[in-house]
Each structure stands twice: as structure tokens, then as C-alpha cells.
C-alpha positions in Angstrom: -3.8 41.4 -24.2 -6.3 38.4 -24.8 -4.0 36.2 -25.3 -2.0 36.8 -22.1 -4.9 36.2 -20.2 -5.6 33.0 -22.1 -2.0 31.7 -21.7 -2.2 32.6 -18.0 -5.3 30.4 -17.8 -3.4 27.8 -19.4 -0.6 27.9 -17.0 -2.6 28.1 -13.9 -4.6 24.7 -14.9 -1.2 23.0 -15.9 -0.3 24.1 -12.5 -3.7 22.8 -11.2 -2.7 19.5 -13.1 0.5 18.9 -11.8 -0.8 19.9 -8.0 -3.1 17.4 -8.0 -1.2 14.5 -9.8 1.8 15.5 -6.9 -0.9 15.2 -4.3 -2.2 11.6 -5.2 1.4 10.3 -5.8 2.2 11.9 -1.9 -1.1 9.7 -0.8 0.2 6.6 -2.4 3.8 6.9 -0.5 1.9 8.1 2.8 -0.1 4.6 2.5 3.4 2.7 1.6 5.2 4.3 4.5 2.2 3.5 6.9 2.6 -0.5 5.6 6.1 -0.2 6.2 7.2 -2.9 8.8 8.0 -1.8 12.5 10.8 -2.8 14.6 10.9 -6.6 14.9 9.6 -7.9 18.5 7.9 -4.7 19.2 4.2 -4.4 20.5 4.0 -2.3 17.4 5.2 -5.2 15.3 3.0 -7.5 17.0 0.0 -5.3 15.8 1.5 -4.7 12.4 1.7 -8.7 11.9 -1.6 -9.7 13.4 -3.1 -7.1 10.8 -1.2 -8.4 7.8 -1.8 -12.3 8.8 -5.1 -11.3 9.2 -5.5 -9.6 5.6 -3.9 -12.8 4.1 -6.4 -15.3 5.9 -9.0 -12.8 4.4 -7.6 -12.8 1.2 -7.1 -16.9 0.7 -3.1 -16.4 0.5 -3.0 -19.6 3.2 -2.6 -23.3 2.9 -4.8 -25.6 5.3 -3.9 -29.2 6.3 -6.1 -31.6 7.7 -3.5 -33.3 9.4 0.5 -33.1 10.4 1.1 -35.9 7.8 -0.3 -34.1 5.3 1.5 -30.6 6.3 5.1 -32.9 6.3 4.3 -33.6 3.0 3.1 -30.4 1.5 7.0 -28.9 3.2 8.7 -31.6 1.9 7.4 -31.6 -1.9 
């Protein structure tokens, strides 16, 4: 009878496990499918690229240029 209980336990915290493993992978694809682009030319789509420009500015992923000449170079190298 003791070891019933004791594999019960065991399958109710593999079942905890698994729960909870399910539940952080669901909060990864909820945050994916939230980044996920909206229709193109939309005010949604506005928003959504104004947000990502701005996390790119915020994260250095831009090039800056002094002048044109130095942007026509830059595109042309």
C-alpha cells in the first residue's frame, strides 16, 4: 500500500513538471504571436513599426551619417 501512495506522489509531481514546463513554453509563443507583424499600412502596423524602430535605436542596431556623401558611400560599399 506504501508504495502506491509513493508512486502516486511521483506521478502527480511528473505531472506538476510537465504542467509547468507546458505553461512557460505557451508564454513564450504568447510573446512570439504578440511580436508578430500586423497587416502592412495599417494604424496597427504603424504602431507595431514605430515600437520596433524604436527598440532598435535603443539597442544600437542603426548606422548614423554625418552627411549624404558619407550615407552614398556607406550604400554603395
Amino acid at each position: 500500500m506504501n508504495q502506491a501512495a509513493i508512486s502516486q506522489q511521483k506521478t502527480l509531481e511528473d505531472i506538476l513538471e510537465r504542467l509547468d514546463k507546458l505553461a512557460k513554453e505557451l508564454k513564450v509563443i504568447k510573446e512570439r504571436l504578440a511580436e508578430s507583424e500586423p497587416p502592412y499600412g495599417s494604424e496597427a502596423w504603424w504602431q507595431w513599426s514605430e515600437k520596433q524602430a524604436s527598440k532598435e535605436i535603443a539597442t544600437g542596431k542603426v548606422v548614423k551619417f554625418d552627411s549624404v556623401e558619407e550615407a552614398i558611400k556607406w550604400l554603395n560599399s
